[in-house]
C-alpha positions as CSV (number, residue, x, y, z in Angstrom):
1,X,108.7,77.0,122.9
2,X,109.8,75.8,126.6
3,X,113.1,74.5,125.2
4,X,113.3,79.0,124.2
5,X,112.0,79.8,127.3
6,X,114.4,78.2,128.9
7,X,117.2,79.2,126.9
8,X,116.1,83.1,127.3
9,X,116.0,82.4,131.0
10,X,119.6,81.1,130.9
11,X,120.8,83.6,129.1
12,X,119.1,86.7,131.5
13,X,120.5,85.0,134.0
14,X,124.3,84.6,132.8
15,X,124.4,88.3,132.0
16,X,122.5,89.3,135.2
17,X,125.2,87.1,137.0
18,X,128.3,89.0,134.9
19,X,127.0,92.4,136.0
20,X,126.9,91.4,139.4
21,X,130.5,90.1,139.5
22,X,131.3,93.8,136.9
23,X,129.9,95.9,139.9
24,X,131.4,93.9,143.2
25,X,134.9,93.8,141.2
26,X,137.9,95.7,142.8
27,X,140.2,97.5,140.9
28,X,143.8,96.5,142.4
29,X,146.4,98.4,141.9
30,X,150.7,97.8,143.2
31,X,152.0,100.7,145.2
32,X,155.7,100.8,145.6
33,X,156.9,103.7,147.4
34,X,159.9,103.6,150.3
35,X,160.9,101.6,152.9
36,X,158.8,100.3,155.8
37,X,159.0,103.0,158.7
38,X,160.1,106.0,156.7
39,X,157.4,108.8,156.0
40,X,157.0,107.9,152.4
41,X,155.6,104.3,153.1
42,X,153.5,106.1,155.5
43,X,152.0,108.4,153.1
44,X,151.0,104.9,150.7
45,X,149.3,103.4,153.8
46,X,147.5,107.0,153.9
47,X,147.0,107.1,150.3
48,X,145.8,103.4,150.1
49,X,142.9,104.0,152.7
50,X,141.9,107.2,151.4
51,X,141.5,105.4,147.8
52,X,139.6,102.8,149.6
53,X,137.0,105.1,151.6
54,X,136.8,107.8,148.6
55,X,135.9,104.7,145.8
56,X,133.7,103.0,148.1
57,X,136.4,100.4,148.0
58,X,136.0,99.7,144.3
59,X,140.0,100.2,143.9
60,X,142.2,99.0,146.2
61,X,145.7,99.8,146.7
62,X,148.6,97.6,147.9
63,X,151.4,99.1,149.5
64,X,154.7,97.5,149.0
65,X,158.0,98.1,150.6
66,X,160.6,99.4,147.9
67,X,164.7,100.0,148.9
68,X,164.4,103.3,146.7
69,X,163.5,105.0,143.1
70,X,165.9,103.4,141.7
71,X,164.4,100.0,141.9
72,X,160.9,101.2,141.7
73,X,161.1,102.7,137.9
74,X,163.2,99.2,137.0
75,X,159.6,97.2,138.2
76,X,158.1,99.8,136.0
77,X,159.7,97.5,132.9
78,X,158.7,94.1,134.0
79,X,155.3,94.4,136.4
80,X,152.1,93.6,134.8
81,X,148.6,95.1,135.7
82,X,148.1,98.2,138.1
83,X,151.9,99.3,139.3
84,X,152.2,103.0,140.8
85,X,155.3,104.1,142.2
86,X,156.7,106.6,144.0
87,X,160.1,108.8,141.6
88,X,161.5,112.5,141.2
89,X,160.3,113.2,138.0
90,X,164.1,113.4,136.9
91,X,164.9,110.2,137.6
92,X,161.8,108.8,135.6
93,X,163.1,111.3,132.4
94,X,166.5,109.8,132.8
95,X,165.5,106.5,132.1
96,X,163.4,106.9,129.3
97,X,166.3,108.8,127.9
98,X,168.6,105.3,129.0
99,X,170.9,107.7,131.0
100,X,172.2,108.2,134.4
101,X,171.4,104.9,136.7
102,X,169.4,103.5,133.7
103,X,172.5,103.6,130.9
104,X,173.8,100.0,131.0
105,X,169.8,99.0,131.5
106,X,167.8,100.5,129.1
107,X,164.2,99.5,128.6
108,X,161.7,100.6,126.0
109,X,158.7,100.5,128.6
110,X,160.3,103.6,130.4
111,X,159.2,106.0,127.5
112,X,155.5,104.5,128.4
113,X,155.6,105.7,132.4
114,X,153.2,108.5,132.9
115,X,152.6,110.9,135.4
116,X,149.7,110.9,138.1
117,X,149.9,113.3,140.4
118,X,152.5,114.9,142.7
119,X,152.8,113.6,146.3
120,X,154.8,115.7,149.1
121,X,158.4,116.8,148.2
122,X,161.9,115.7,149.5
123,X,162.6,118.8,151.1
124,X,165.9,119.9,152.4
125,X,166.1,120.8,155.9
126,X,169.2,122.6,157.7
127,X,168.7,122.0,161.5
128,X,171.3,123.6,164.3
129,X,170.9,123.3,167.7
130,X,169.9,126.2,170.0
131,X,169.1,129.8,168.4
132,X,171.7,130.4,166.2
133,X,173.1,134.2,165.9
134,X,172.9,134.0,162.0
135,X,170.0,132.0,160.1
136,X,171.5,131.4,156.9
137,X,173.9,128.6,155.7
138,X,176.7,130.8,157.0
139,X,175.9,129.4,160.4
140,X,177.2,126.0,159.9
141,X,180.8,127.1,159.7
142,X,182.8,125.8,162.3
143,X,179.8,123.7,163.5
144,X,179.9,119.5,163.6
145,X,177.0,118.6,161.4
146,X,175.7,114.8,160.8
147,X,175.0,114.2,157.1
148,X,174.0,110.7,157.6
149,X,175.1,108.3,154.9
150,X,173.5,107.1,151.5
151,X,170.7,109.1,151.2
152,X,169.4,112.6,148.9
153,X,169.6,114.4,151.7
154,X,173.5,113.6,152.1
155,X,173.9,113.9,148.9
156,X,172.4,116.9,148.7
157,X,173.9,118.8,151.7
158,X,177.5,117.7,150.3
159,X,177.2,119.4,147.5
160,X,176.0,122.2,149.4
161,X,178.6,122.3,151.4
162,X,180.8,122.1,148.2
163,X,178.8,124.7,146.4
164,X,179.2,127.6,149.1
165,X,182.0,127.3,150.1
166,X,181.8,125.7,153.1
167,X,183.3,122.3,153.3
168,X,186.3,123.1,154.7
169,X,184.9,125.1,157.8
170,X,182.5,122.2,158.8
171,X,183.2,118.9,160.3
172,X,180.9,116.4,158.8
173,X,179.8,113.5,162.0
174,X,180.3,109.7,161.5
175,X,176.9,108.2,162.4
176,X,173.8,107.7,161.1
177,X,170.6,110.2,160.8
178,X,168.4,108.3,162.5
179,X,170.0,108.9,165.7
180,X,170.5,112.7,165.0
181,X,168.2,113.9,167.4
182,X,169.4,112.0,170.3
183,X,172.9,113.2,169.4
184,X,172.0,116.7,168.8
185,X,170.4,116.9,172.5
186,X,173.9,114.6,173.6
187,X,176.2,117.7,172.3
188,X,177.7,115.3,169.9
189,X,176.7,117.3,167.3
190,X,176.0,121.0,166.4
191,X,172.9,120.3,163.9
192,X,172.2,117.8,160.9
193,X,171.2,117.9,157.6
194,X,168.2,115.9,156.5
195,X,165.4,115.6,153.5
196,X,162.2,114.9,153.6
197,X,158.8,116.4,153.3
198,X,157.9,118.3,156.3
199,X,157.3,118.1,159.4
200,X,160.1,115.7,159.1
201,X,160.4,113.6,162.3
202,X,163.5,113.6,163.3
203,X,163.1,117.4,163.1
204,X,160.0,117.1,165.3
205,X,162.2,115.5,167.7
206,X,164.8,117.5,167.8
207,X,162.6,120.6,168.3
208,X,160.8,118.8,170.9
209,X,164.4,117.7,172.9
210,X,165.2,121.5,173.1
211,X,165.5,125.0,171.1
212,X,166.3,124.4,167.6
213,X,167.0,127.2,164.3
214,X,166.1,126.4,160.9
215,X,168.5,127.9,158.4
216,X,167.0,130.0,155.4
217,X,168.4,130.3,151.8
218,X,168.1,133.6,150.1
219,X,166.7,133.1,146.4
220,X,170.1,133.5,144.7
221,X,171.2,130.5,146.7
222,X,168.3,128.9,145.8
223,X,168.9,129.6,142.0
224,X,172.3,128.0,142.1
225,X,171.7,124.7,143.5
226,X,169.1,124.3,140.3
227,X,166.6,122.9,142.9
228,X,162.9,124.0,143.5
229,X,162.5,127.2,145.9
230,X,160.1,125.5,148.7
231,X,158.9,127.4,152.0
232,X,158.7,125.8,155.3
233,X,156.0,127.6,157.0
234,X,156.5,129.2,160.3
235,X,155.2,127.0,163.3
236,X,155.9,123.8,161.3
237,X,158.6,122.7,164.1
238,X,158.2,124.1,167.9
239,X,160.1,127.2,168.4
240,X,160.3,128.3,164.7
241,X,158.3,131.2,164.5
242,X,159.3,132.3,161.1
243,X,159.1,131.0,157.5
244,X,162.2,128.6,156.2
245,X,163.1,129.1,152.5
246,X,164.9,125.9,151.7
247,X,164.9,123.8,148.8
248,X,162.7,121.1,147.5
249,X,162.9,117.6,145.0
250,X,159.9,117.3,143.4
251,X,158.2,113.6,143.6
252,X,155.0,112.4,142.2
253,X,152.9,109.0,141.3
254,X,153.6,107.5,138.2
255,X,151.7,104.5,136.6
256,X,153.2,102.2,134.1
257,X,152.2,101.7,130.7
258,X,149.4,99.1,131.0
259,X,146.8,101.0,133.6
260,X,143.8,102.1,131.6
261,X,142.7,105.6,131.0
262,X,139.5,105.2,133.4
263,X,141.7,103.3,136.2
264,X,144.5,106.7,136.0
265,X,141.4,108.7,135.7
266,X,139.7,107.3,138.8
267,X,142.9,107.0,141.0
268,X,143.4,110.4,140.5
269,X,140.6,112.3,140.8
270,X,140.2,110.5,143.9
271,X,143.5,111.6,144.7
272,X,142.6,115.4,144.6
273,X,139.2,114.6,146.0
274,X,140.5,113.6,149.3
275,X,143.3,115.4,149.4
276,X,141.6,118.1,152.1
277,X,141.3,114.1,154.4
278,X,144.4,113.2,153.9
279,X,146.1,116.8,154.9
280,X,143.4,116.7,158.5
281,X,145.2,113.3,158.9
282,X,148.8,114.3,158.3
283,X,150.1,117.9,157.9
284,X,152.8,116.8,155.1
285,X,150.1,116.5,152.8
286,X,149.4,120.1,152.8
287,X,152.2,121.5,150.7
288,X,150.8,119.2,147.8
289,X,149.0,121.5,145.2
290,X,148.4,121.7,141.6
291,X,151.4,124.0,141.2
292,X,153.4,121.6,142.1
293,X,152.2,119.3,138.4
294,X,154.9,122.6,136.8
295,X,157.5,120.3,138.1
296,X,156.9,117.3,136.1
297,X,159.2,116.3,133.3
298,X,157.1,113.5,132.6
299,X,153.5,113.6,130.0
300,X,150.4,113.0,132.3
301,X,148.2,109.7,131.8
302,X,145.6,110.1,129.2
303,X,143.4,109.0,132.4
304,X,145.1,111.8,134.5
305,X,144.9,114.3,132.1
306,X,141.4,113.9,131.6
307,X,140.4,114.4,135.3
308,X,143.0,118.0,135.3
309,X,141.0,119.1,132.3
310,X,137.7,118.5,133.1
311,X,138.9,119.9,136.8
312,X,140.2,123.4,135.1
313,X,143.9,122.8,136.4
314,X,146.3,124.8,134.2
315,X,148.8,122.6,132.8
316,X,152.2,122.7,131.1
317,X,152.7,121.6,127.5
318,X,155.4,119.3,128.3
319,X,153.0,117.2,130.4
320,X,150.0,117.1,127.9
């Protein structure tokens, strides 16, 4: 009967013991987003501590340093565990479809990437010096505008400059965007071109320097660059007193394929939950809404789409 006793006692006490460790455990989870000092990283460390404070710390995010999308969707093929990153929905579609950057590297663990939840857009932004006579695109002719080198937004507002006719009449700076405020305020240059989601800084500091104009698009411009219509709102940037139709690149959180449906369903409901923080902490996070999931190209997390469901969020059929 003792030797039972005992037994029973043991036994209480090893499953006692495993709840303990079950309810102390930390979910960890990989975040790979940007580079260290740009405003993407900036939003993980954001994101990270508002997981942390609104799961009581039971999942933990660790932000690393990434040198772009590119690289984070290839991780998505070879990282174990927890692993959100940071993509335009786009690029994730591409490489499940093996084209684009991911043609000569295709991997069957890109069809299993899922979608999150959308984080704040790479929005274009069309900066000029001073207060410019015309506030449309037109105003950049005959202007010397800094394009920096590498990057969407270069990309971008060359094929603008392409697509309105406008490439001949501008003189595109040699330097890099991280010093056009400096050379805007120098005279070196008439304005810049520059994406990222707003208030962007180098905008701030150019508007800070000295009088600045954001350029609008009218909705048929919009239309033909095939990019998301997005709206700057007036009194972003000092001295812009109106609203800034421009255009957007949709981004969002992806997980890979081995996160479980209550991990997805946690991080993202947490996500939404302190959204309202995270937007009283830094203003970028406002323009992040639901609406926004009508940009995916990419099905939800069974985790993820649990949480919208339950939370009432109208949803396309191409994400469910």
């Amino acid at each position: 009967m003792a030797a039972k006793t005992i037994a029973a006692w043991a036994g209480a006490a090893a499953i006692l013991a495993g709840l303990a460790v079950g309810a102390s455990a930390e979910e960890r989870i990989a975040y790979k987003s940007a580079k260290s000092g740009t405003s993407y990283y900036q939003m993980g460390v954001e994101l990270a501590n508002a997981v942390k404070a609104g799961t009581d710390g039971e999942a933990i995010l660790t932000v690393e340093e990434s040198q772009g999308s590119v690289q984070n969707v290839m991780e998505a093929a070879v990282r174990p565990g927890n692993y959100v990153f940071t993509a335009p929905p786009g690029l994730v579609a591409s490489a499940a479809a093996g084209k684009g950057p991911f043609e000569k590297r295709p991997n069957p663990r890109f069809g299993e990437i899922r979608a999150l939840f959308p984080i704040p857009s790479l929005t274009m932004h069309f900066v000029l010096g001073g207060k410019a006579e015309a506030q449309d695109l037109s105003a950049l002719a005959g202007k010397t505008i800094l394009l920096g080198k590498g990057s969407f937004g270069a990309t971008e507002g060359e094929k603008y400059l392409e697509l309105f006719d406008l490439k001949d009449k501008v003189t595109v700076a040699d330097a890099e965007l991280g010093n056009a405020a400096d050379a805007l305020k120098n005279g070196q240059i008439d304005g810049f071109v520059t994406a990222g989601s707003f208030p962007a800084p180098n905008v701030i500091e150019a508007a800070a320097s000295g009088e600045v104009t954001l350029l609008s698009m009218s909705d048929d411009e919009v239309a033909k660059t095939g990019r998301t219509r997005q709206v700057i709102p007036a009194g972003t940037y000092a001295g812009v007193d109106e609203d800034t139709v421009t255009t957007s690149l949709p981004v969002f959180a992806f997980a890979a394929g081995a996160m479980s449906d209550e991990t997805a369903y946690l991080l993202t409901k947490t996500f939404w939950e302190e959204k309202e923080a995270l937007s009283g902490e830094s203003r970028w996070w406002k323009a992040v809404d639901p609406q926004l999931l009508g940009a995916g190209e990419v099905k939800l997390h069974p985790g993820a789409l649990r949480y919208y469901r339950e939370a009432g969020v109208s949803l396309p059929d191409a994400l469910q």
